[in-house]
C-alpha positions as CSV (number, residue, x, y, z in Angstrom):
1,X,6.4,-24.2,2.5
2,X,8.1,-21.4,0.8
3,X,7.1,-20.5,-2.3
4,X,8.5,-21.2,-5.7
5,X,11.0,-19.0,-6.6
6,X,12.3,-17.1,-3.7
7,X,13.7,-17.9,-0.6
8,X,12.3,-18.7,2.2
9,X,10.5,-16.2,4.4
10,X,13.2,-16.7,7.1
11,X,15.6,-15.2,5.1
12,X,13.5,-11.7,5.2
13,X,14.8,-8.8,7.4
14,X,14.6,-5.7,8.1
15,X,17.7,-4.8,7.0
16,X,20.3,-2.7,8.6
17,X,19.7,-1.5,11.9
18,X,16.2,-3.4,12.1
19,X,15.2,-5.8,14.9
20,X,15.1,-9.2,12.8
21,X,13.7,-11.5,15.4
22,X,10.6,-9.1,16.2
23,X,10.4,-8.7,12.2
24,X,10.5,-12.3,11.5
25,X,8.0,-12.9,14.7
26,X,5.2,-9.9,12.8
27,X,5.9,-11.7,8.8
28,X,4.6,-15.3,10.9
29,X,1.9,-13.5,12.1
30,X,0.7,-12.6,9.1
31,X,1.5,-16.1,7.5
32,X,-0.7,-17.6,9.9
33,X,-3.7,-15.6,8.7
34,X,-3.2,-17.2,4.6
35,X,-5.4,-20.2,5.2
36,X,-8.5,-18.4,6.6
37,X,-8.1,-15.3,4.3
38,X,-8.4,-17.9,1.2
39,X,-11.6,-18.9,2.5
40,X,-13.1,-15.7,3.1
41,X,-12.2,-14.2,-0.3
42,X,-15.9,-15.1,-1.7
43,X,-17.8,-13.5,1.2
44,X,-14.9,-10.2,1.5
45,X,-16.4,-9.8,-2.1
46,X,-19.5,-9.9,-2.2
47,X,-19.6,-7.7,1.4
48,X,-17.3,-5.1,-0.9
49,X,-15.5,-4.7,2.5
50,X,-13.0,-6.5,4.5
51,X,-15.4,-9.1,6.8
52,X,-15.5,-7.9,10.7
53,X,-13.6,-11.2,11.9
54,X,-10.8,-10.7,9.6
55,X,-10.0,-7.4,10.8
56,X,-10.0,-8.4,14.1
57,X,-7.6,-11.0,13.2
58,X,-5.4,-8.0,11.5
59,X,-6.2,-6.4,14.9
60,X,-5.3,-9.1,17.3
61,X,-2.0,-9.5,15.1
62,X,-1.0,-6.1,15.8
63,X,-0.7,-5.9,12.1
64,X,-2.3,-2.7,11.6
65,X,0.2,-0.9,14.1
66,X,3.6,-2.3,12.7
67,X,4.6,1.0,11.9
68,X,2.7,2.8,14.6
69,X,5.5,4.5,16.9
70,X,6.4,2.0,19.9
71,X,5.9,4.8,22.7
72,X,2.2,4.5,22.0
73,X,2.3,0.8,22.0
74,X,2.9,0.0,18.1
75,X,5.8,-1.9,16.5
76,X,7.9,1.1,14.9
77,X,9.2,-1.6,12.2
78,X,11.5,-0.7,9.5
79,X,9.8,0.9,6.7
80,X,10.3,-2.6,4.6
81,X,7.7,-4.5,6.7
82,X,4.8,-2.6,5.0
83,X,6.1,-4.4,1.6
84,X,6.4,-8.0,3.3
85,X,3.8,-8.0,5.3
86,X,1.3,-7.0,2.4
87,X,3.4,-9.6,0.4
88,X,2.3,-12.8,3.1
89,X,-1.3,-11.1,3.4
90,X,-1.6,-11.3,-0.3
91,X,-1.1,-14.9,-0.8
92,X,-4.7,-15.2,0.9
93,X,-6.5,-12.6,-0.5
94,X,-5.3,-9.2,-2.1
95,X,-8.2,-7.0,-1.1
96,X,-7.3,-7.7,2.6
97,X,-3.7,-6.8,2.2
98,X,-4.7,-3.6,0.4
99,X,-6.9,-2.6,3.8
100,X,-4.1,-3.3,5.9
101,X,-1.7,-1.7,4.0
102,X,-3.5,1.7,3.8
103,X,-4.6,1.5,7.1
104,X,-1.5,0.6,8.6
105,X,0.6,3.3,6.6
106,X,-1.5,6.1,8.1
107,X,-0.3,5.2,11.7
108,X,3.2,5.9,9.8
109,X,2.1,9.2,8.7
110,X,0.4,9.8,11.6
111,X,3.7,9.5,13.4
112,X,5.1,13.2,11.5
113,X,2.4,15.1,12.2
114,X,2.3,17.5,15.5
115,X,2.3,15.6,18.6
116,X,-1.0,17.5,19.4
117,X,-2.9,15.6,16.6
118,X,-1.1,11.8,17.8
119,X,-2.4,12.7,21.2
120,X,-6.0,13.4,20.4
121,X,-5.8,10.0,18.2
122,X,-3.7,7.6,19.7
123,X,-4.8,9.0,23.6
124,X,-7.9,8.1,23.0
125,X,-7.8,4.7,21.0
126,X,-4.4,3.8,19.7
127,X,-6.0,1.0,17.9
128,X,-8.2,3.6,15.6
129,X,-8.0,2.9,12.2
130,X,-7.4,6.1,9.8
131,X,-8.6,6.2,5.7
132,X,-7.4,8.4,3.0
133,X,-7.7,9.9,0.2
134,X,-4.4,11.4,-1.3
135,X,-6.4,13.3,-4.1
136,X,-5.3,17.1,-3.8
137,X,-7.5,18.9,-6.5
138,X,-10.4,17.1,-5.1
139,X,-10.5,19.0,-2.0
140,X,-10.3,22.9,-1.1
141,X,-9.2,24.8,2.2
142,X,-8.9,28.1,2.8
143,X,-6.7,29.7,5.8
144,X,-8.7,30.9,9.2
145,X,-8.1,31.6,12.9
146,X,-6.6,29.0,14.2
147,X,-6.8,26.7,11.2
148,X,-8.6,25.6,7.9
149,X,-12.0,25.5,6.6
150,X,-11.9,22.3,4.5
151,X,-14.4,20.8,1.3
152,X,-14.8,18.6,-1.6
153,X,-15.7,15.4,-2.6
154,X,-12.7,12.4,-2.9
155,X,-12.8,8.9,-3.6
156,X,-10.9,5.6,-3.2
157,X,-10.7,5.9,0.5
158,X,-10.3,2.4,1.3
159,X,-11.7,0.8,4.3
160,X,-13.3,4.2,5.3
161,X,-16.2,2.2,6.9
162,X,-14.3,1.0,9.6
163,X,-11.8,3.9,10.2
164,X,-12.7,6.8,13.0
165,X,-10.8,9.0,11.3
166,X,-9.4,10.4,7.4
167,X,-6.5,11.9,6.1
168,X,-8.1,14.0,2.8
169,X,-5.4,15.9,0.6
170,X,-6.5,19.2,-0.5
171,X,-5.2,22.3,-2.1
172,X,-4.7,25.4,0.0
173,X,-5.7,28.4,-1.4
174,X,-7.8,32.0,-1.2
175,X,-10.1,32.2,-3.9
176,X,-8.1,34.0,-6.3
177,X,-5.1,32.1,-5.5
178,X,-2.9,35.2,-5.1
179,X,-1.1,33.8,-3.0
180,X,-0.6,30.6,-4.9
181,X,-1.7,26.8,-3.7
182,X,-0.7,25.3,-1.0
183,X,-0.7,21.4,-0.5
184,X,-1.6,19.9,2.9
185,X,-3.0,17.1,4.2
186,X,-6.0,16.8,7.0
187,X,-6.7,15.1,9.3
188,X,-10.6,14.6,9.9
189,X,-12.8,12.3,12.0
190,X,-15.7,11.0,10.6
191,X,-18.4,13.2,11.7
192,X,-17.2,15.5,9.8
193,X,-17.5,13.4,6.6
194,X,-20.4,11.8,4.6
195,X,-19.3,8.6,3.0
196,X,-21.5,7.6,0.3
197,X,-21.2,3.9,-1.4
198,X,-19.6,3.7,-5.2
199,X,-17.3,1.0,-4.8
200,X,-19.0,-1.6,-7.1
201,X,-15.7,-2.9,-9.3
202,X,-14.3,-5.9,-11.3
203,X,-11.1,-6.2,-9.0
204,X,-10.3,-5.0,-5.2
205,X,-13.9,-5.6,-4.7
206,X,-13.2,-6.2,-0.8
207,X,-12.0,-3.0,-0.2
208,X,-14.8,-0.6,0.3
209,X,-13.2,2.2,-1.1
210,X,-15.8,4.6,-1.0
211,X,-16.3,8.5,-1.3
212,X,-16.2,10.7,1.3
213,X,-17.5,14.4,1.0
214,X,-17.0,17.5,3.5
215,X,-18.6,20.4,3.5
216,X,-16.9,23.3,5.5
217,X,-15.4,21.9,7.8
218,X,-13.5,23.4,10.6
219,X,-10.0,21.6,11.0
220,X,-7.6,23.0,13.8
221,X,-3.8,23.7,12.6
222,X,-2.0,21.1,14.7
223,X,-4.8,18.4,12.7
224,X,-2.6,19.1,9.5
225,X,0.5,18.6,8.2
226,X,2.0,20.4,4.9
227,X,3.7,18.4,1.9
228,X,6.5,20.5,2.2
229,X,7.2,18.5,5.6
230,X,6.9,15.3,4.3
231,X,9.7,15.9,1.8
232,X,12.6,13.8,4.1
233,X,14.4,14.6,7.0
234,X,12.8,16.0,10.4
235,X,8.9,16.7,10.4
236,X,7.2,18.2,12.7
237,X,6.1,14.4,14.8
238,X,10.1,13.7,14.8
239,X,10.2,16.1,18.1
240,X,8.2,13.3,20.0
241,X,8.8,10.0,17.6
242,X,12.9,10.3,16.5
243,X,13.1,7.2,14.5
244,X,14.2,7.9,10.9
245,X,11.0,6.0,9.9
246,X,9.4,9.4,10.8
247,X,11.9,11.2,8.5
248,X,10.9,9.3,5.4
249,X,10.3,11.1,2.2
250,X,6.6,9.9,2.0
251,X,5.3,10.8,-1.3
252,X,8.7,9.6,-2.8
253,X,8.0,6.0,-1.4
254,X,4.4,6.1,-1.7
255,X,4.0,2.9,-4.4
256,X,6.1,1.1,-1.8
257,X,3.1,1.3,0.7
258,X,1.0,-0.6,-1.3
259,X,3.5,-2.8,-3.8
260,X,4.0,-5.6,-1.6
261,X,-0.1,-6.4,-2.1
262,X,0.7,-6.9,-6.3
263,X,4.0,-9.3,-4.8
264,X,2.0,-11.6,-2.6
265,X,-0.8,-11.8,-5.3
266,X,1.1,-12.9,-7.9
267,X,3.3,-15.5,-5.8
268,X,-0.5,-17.0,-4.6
269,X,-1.3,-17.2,-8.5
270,X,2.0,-18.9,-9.4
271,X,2.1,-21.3,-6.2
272,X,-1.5,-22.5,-7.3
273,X,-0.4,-22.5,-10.9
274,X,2.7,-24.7,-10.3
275,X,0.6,-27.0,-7.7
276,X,-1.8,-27.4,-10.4
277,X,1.1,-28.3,-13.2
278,X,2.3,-30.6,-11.5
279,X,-0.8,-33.0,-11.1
280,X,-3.3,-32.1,-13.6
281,X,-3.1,-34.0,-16.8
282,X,-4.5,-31.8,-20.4
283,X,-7.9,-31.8,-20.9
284,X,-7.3,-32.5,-25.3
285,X,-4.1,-35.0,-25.3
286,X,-4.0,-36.3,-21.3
287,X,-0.1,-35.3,-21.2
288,X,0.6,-34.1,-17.8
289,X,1.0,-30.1,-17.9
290,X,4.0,-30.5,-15.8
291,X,5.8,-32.5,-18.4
292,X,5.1,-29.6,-21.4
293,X,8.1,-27.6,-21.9
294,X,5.7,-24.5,-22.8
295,X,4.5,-24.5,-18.8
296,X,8.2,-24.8,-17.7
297,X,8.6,-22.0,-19.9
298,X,5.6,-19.9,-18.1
299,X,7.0,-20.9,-14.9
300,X,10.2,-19.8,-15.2
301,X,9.2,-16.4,-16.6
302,X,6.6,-15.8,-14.3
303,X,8.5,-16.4,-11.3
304,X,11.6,-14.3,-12.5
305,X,9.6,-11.5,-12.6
306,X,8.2,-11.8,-9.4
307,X,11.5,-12.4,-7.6
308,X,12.7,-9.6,-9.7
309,X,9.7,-7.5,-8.5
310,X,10.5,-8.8,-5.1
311,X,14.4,-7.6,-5.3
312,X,13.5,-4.6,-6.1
313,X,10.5,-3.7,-3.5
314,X,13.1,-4.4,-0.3
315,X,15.7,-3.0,-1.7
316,X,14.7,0.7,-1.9
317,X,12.7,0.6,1.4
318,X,15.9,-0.5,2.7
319,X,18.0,2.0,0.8
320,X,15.6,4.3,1.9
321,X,16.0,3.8,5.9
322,X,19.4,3.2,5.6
323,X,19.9,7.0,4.1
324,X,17.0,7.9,6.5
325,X,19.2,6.7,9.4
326,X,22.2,8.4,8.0
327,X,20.3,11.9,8.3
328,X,20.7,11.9,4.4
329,X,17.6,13.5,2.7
330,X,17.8,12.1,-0.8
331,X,17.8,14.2,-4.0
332,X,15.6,14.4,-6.7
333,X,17.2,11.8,-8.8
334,X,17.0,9.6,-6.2
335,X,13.1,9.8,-5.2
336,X,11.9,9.7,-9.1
337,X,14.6,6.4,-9.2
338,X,12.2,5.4,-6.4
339,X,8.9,5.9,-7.9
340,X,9.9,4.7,-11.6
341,X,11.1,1.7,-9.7
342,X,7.7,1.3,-7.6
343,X,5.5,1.2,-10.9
344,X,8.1,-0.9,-12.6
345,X,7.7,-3.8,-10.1
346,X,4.4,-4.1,-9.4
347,X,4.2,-4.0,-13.7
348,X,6.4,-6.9,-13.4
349,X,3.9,-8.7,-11.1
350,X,0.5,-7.9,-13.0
351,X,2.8,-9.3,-16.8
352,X,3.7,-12.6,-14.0
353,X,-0.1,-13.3,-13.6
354,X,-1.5,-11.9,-16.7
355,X,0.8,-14.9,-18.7
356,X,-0.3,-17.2,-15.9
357,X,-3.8,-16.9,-16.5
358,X,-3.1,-16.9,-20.6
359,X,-1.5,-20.0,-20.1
360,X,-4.2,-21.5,-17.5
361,X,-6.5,-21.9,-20.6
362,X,-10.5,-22.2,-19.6
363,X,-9.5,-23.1,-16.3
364,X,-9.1,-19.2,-15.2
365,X,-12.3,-18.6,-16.5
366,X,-14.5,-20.2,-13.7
367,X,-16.0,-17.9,-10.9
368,X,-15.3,-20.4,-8.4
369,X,-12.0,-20.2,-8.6
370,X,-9.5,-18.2,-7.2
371,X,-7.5,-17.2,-10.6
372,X,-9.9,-15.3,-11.9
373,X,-9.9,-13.2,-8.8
374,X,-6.0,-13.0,-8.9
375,X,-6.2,-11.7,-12.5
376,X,-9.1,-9.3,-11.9
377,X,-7.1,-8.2,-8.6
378,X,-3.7,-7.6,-10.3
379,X,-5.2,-5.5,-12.8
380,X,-7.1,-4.0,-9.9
381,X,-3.9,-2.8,-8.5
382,X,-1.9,-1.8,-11.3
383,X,-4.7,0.5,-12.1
384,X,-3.4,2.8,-9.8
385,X,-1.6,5.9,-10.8
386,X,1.4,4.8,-8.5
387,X,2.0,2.2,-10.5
388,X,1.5,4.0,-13.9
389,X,4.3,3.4,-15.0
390,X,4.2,6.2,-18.4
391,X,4.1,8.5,-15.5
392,X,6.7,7.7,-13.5
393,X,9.2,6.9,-16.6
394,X,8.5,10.5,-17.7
395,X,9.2,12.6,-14.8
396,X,12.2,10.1,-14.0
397,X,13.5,10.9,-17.8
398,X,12.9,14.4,-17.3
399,X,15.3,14.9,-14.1
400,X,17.6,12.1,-15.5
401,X,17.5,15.0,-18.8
402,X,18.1,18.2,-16.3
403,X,14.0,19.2,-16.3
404,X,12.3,19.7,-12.8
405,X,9.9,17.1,-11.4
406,X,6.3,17.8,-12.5
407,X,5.2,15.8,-8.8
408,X,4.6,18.7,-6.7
409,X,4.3,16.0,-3.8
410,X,8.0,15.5,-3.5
């Protein structure tokens, strides 16, 4: 059954120029995995990290490769399926749909660097699983022969424990930075990283997102891409993967990676809320909660701000491919529109379940159920600085007033 508010998944596509049946066939796939997810949730917490048989499941899916380049076997899926795919894993359980959508976005990125770096990846397991940490003044490389010498100390790389390799963000510089900064992403596997165990938090418990430290390491050129080349248009993986997926301004759509898991979290919490309404009677007065006015009320606020949330999620990531396809590199305007817009929707989610669990009385206080997590999860996710949206709003009013950008990532 669809859930309240929306339209039914069928309606979902990948817009313009995507392959709708294949889209529709991935967005069942991940449907199918709700039930079992929502009965893992306890044990994903209290492991801290997403159980081994559910990321085989997001393995036997093909999940984690929907945007993974099809010559090496992956899906190459409009940008957009990263938003609905984290939107259906949600439902089930948040911190699973934050794995996969990390995960599954490096395969993305993966795709613009040098073909040298796919290769020695994807040649030798195109199923390996990549973490990150986009954290640039927690790392420092400095220029050699034939590449970088790379350290520093990063957190919040989620699911590192079961990825091979990491994409750290680091500043580029010589020690005087006479040449100024440089930033550039790397590409490392994990022998050259130590990850050490911090992630002991109220919400996204099931994530893992540990630190990860290097210490002067060697990383060849080809194992590194440059922000610059992630800016839109051709990077230096379009040679070998030509889709305008690979052409994407990444940092620009970055809260878009990650959005669709604050969408599918705060559908779940509204779905159980309503199903809850509409046979529970009040604890005080025995009137049945689906006959108050005041939970009509919270419905229909809460679900206009998801499908509001929703609207606006699909429709830049299919803006975005449709000027992608177009050979259109956007402007500034356009990519601080994108990130204001990114904060502002998953805001819209956490205010959806934040009055949900308000108006769920003692009820969301019980550790057995699943509210609580859903509250402690949405806060969880707008915690991150892609979603702040005082940040955003500021550097979006400061182009929109004639200032430059202060993101140096776009």
């Amino acid at each position: 059954m669809a859930g309240i508010g929306h339209k039914p998944d069928a309606s979902l596509s990948a817009g313009p120029g995507g392959d709708d049946r294949a889209y529709a066939a991935m967005i069942a796939r991940a449907k199918l995995l709700i039930p079992q997810l929502r009965d893992r949730a306890s044990q994903t917490e209290e492991l801290r990290r997403l159980p081994a048989e559910t990321e085989r499941d997001l393995h036997d899916a093909g999940l984690f490769r929907i945007v993974q380049p099809e010559r090496v076997g992956g899906s190459e899926l409009d940008y957009v399926a990263l938003v609905d795919c984290a939107d259906a894993l949600g439902r089930g359980d948040a911190s699973v749909a934050w794995n996969f959508a990390n995960l599954a976005s490096h395969h993305w990125m993966l795709g613009m660097f040098d073909k040298r770096a796919q290769d020695l990846v994807w040649g030798k397991d195109p199923n390996a699983l990549i973490a990150s940490s986009f954290i640039f003044p927690a790392g420092r490389a400095r220029k050699v022969n034939g590449g970088y010498v790379l350290r520093g100390s990063w957190p919040f790389s989620s699911g590192v424990e079961s990825s091979e390799w990491n994409m750290l963000a680091s500043v580029v510089a010589s020690d005087d930075e006479a040449d100024g900064i440089e930033y550039r992403i790397f590409l490392v596997n994990k022998s050259d990283y130590k990850i050490t165990d911090t992630w002991n938090t109220s919400g996204l418990r099931g994530t893992g997102s540990n630190d990860v430290e290097v210490e002067d390491a060697f990383v060849a050129e080809p194992m590194t891409v440059a922000v610059s080349d992630l800016a839109g248009g051709p990077t230096p993986g379009s040679a070998v993967n030509p889709n305008a997926l690979y052409a994407l301004p990444v940092f620009s759509l970055f809260p878009y990676v990650l959005s669709g898991v604050a969408l599918g979290n705060a559908q779940a919490c509204l779905d159980d809320y309503v199903d809850l309404a509409r046979h529970r009677a009040s604890t005080y007065n025995r009137a049945k909660l689906g006959d108050l006015q005041t939970t009509q009320i919270k419905i229909a606020e809460a679900s206009s701000k998801i499908d509001a949330a929703r609207l606006i999620m699909r429709a830049t990531c299919i803006e975005a491919m449709t000027e992608a396809r177009r050979g259109h590199v956007p402007g500034m305007a356009a990519k601080t529109r994108w990130r204001r817009d990114g904060a502002y929707s998953v805001n819209l989610c956490t205010e959806a379940v934040s009055l949900l669990f308000a108006a769920s009385g003692a009820r969301g206080l019980f550790t057995a159920g699943v509210l609580q997590r859903q509250f402690r999860d949405a806060h969880a996710i707008n915690s991150h600085i892609a979603f702040n949206f005082d940040a955003a709003g500021t550097n979006y009013g400061r182009v929109a007033l004639g200032l430059p950008s202060e993101n140096l990532t776009f």
